[in-house]
TIKENU-149668 format. One record per residue (C-alpha): residue in one letter; x, y, z. Coordinates in steps of 0.25 Angstrom, whole numbers, plus 5000, padded with zeros to 4 digits. Layout:
// residues N
AXYZ
...
// end
This chain:
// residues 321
X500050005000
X500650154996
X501150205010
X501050065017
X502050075027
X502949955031
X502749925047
X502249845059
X500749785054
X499749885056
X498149865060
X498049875046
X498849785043
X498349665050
X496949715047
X497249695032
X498049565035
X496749495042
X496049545031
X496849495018
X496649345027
X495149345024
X495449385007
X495849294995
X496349404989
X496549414975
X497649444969
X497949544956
X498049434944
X496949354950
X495949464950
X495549434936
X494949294940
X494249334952
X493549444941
X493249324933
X492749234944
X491749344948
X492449434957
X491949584960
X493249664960
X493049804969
X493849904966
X494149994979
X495050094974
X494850254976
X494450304964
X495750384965
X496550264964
X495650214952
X495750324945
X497350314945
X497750174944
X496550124936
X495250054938
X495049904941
X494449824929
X493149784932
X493149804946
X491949884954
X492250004960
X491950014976
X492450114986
X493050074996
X492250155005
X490850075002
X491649944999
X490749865010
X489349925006
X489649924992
X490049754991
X489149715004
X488149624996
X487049665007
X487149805007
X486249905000
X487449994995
X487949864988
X488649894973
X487449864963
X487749754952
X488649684960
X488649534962
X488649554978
X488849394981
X489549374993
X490249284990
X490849354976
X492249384976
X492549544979
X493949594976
X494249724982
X495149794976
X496049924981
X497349994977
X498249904983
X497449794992
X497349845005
X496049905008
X495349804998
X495849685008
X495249755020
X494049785010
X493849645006
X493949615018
X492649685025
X491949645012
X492149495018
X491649545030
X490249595023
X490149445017
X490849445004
X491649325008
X492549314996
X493149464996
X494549494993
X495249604989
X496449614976
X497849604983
X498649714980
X497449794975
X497149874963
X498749914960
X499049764961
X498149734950
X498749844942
X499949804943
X499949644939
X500449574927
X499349574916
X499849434913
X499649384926
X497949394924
X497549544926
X496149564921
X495949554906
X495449694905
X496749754908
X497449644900
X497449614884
X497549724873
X496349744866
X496749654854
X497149544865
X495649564868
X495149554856
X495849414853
X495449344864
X493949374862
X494149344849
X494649214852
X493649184863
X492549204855
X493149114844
X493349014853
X491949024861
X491249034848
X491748904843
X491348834856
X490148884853
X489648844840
X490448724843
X489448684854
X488348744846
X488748644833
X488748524842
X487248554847
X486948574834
X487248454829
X486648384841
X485348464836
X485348404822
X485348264826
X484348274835
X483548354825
X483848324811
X484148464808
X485448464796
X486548544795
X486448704791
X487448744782
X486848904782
X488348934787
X488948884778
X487948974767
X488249084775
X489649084775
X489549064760
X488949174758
X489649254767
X490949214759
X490449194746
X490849064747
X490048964738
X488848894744
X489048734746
X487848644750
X487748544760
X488948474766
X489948554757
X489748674766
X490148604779
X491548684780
X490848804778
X489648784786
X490548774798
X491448864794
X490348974797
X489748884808
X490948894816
X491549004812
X490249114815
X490049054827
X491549064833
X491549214827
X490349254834
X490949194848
X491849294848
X490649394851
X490349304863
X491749324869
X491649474865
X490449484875
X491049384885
X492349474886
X491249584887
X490649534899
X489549494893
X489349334896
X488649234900
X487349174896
X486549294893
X487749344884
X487849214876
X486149234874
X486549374867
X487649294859
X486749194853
X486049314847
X487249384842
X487449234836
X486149214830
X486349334823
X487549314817
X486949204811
X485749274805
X486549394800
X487449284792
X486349214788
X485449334784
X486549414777
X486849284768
X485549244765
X485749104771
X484749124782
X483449184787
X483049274797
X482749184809
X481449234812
X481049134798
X481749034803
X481048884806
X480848874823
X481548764823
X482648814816
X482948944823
X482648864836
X483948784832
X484648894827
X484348984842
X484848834849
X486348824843
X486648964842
X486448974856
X487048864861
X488148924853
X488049054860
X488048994873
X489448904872
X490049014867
X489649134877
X490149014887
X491449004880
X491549144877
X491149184892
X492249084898
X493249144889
X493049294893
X492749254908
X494349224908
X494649394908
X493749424918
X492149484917
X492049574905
X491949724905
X490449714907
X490449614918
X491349714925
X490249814922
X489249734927
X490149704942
X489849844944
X488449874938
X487449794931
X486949874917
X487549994909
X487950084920
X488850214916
X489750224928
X490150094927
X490650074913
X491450074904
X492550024912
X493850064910
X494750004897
X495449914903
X494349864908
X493749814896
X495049774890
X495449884881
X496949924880
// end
């Protein structure tokens, strides 16, 4: 601590001693993971001291002041939007990790058993290696950024429709139904490739079968890096997907809109695509979850909705050089 004078154990210092007994604290380079495994980060810091050394990605805001009625999950002045289980991992977080271990400490005493504070605080965390696993969002250039989505998207894309194909095999048998080979006609049209019939179309068929759908996984990963996951994410995937497919198929000529469809038809059709959707938003999810919650996840630690005092967060944030 500046001006921390070397001497014979103060009260304070036996005070904090008993108090760092009672914490797992975390440290630095682990930060990252506790984020991801659902951890509420509080940032403690005078606004002073933010304003010079910088904010803390994704951490909510808290003076220290109103620490307790802020975090108490029974009290009326709690923080709103905040997922106040008691049993949540809080990290407080202060300049250099001395008042945040007294303040993690009454915040067990309040009943949320698993808090801790960042050992070595805010400066300690400024100071590590990028390499040893400080949060992606002040890691990786922008280009870096782009590649991994990229290839996470590729890569949870053809999980995707490769799940999707084997149910839609499954789906034949048991109905009857034949192959389609409208991707292949679309991506001869597209091309101006000439038209094949039949089983001279194969390569082609799966050629745009596979292709399309690994592309359109890299959307996915772009809202999973976003903060936008789970199940309700992957529902609003499946239309982007679906619509992908009518806009290729309209443009060409090769298909309908599907409102003119058969039931039947568009009833299978609504089935695979969102199997499709769902293995890949889980791949896609899994993926991303490895850098921590995304930039609107952070947004939604500190305030559910659009909220103007919250956002945007600062670049580094969100990943940008």
């Amino acid at each position: 601590m500046d001006g921390y004078d070397e001497g014979p154990p103060a009260a304070i210092d036996r005070l904090l001693e008993e108090c760092r007994r009672g914490l797992d604290r975390v440290r630095p380079e682990d930060l990252p993971a506790a984020v991801a495994a659902g951890a509420l980060v509080v940032d403690t810091r005078p606004v002073e001291q933010r304003e010079r050394d910088g904010e803390l990605p994704g951490a909510v805001v808290v003076d220290r002041n109103v620490l307790e009625w802020r975090l108490d999950p029974g009290c009326a002045h709690r923080l709103p939007g905040i997922d106040h289980d008691p049993e949540r991992r809080v990290v407080v977080v202060c300049n250099e990790g001395y008042s945040s271990s007294l303040a993690a400490r009454t915040l067990q005493r309040l009943g949320l058993v698993n808090a801790t504070d960042l050992a070595g605080g805010f400066q300690a965390w400024l100071h590590v290696d990028p390499r040893e696993g400080l949060p992606a969002a002040r890691s990786g250039t922008a280009p870096g950024m782009i590649r991994r989505v990229v290839g996470e998207g590729l890569l949870a894309g053809a999980v995707g429709v490769a799940v999707m194909t084997l149910g839609e095999k499954l789906e034949q048998r048991l109905t009857g139904r034949p192959d389609s080979y409208v991707p292949a006609r679309v991506l001869e049209r597209l091309t101006a490739l000439p038209e094949q019939a039949g089983g001279r179309a194969v390569a082609t068929n799966w050629a745009m079968h596979h292709g399309q759908a690994a592309l359109v996984g890299v959307v996915r990963s772009v809202m999973a890096h976003a903060g936008l996951r789970g199940p309700v994410a992957s529902a609003k995937f499946a239309v982007i997907r679906l619509t992908t497919d009518q806009v290729l198929e309209n443009a060409t000529g090769v298909g309908a809109p599907p409102q003119t469809w058969p039931r039947g038809e568009l009833a299978v059709d609504l089935l695979h695509k969102g199997v499709y959707a769902a293995v890949t938003g889980l791949v896609a999810d899994a993926l991303a979850a490895r850098n921590g919650p995304g930039p609107g996840q952070r947004h939604a630690a500190v305030a559910p909705g659009r909220v103007g005092d919250v956002g945007p967060l600062p670049r580094e944030a969100v990943g940008t050089p």
